[in-house]
Backbone as CSV, one residue per row, in Angstrom:
resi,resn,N_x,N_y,N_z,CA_x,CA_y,CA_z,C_x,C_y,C_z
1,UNK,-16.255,-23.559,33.420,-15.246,-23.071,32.511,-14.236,-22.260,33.317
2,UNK,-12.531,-22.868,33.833,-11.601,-21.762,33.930,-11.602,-20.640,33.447
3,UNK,-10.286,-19.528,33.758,-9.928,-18.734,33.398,-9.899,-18.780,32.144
4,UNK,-8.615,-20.231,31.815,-7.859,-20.355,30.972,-8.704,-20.398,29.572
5,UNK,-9.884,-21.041,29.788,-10.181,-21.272,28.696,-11.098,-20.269,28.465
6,UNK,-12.031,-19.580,29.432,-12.572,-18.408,28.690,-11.849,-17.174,27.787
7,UNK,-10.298,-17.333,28.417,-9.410,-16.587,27.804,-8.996,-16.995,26.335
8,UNK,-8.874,-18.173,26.168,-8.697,-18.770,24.737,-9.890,-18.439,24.055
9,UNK,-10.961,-18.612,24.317,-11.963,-18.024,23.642,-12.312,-16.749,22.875
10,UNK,-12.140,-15.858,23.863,-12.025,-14.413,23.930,-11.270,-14.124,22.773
11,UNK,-10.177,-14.591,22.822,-8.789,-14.257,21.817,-9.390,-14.839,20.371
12,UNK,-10.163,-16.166,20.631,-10.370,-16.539,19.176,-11.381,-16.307,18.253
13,UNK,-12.082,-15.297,19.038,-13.102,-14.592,18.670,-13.228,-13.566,17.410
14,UNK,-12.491,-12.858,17.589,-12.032,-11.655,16.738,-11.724,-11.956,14.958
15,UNK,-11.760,-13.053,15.162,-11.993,-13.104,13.006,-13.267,-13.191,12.879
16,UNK,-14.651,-13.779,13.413,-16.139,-12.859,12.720,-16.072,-11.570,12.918
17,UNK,-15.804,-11.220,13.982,-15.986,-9.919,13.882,-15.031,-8.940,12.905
18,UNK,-13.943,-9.325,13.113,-13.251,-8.490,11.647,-13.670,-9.193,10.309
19,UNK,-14.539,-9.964,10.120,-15.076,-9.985,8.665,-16.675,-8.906,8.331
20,UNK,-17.293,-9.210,9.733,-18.371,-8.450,9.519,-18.012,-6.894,9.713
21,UNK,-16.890,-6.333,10.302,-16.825,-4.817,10.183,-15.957,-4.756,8.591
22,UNK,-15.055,-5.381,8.058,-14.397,-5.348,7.504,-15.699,-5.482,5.988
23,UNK,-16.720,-6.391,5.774,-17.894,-5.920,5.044,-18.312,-5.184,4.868
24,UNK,-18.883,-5.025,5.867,-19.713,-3.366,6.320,-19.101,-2.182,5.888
25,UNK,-17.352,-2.030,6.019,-16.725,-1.295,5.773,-16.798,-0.890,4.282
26,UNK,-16.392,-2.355,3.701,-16.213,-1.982,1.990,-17.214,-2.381,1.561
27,UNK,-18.706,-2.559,2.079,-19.596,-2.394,1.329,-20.335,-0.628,1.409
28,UNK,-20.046,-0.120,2.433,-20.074,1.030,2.324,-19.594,1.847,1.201
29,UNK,-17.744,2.011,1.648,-17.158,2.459,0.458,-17.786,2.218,-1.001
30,UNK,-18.083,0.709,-1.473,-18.398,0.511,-2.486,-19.902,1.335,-3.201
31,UNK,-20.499,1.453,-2.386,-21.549,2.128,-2.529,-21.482,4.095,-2.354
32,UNK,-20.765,4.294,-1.868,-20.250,5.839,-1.762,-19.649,5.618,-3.270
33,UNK,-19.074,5.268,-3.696,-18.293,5.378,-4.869,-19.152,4.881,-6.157
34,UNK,-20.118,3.986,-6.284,-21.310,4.066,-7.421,-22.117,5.397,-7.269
35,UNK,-21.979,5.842,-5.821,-22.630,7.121,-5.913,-22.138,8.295,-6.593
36,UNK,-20.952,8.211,-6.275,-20.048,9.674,-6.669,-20.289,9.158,-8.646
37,UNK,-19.854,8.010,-8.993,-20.017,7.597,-10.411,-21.467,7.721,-10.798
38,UNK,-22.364,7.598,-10.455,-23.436,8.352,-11.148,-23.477,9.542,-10.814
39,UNK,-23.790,10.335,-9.936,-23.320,11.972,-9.903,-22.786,12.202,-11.176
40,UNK,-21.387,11.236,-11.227,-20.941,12.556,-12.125,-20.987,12.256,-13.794
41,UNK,-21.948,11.213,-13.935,-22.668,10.269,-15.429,-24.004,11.469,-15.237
42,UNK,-24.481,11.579,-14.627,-25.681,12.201,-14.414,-25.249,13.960,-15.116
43,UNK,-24.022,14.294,-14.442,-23.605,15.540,-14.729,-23.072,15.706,-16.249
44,UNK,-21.836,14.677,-16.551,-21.103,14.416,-17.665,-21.279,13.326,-18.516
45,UNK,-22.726,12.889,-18.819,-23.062,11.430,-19.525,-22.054,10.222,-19.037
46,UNK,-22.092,9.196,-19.890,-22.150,8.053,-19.319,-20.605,7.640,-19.265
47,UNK,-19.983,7.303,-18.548,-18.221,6.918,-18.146,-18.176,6.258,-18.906
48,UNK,-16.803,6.749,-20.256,-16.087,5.464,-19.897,-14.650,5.172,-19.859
49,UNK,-14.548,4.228,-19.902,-13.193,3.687,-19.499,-12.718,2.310,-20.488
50,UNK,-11.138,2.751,-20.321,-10.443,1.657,-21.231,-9.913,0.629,-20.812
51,UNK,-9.367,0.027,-21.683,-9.138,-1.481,-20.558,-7.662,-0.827,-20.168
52,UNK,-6.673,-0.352,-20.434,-5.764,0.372,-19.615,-5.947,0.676,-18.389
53,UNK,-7.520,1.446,-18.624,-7.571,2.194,-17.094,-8.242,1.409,-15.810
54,UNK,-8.715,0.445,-16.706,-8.955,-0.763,-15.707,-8.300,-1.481,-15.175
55,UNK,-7.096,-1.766,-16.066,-6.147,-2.215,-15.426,-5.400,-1.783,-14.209
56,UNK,-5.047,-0.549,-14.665,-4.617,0.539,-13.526,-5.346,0.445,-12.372
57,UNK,-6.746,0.599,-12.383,-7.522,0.262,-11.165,-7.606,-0.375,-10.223
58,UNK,-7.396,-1.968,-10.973,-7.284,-3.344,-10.288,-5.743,-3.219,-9.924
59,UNK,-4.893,-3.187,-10.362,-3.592,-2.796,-10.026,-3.326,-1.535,-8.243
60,UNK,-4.209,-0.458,-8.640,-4.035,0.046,-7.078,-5.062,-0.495,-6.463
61,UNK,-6.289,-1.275,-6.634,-6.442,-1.753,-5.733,-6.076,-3.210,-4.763
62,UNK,-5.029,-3.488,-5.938,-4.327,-4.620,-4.893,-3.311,-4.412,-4.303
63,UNK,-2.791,-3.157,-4.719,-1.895,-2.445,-3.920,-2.414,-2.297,-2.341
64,UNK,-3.501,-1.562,-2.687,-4.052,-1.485,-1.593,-4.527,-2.282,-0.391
65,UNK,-4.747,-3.546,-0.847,-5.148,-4.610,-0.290,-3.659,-5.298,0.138
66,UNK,-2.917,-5.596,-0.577,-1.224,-5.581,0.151,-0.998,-4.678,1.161
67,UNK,-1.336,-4.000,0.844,-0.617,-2.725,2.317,-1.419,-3.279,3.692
68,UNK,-2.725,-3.116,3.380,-3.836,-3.437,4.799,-3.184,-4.788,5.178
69,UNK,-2.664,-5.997,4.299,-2.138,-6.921,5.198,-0.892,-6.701,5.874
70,UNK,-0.175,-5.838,5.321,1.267,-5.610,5.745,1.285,-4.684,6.991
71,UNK,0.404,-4.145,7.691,-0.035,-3.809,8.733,-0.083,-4.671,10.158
């Protein structure tokens, strides 16, 4: 195997690995945040929420998900 092509390799590498940190990442988050939501069901009975505020939700979080690509 050349240079050349261990170098093509190298380079084309990097999308498993940004899916498996990029998992890891928001399966974390996702789980910090069922945490903080029972905490505070545990403290203040059981959440809830309207479909407004769900909306709102899904709304910044595709905001959010726009931005990370626009990076």
């Amino acid at each position: 195997m050349g240079k050349e092509t261990k170098a093509i390799t190298t380079i084309d590498n990097w999308g498993p690995k940004a899916l498996v940190i990029g998992g890891a990442i928001g399966a974390a988050v996702g789980v910090a945040a069922a945490y903080l939501l029972v905490q505070r069901a545990r403290a203040e009975g059981a959440p809830k929420m309207s479909v407004g505020e769900g909306v709102k939700i899904g709304v910044l979080v595709f905001g959010l998900l726009r931005s990370i690509t626009n990076l």
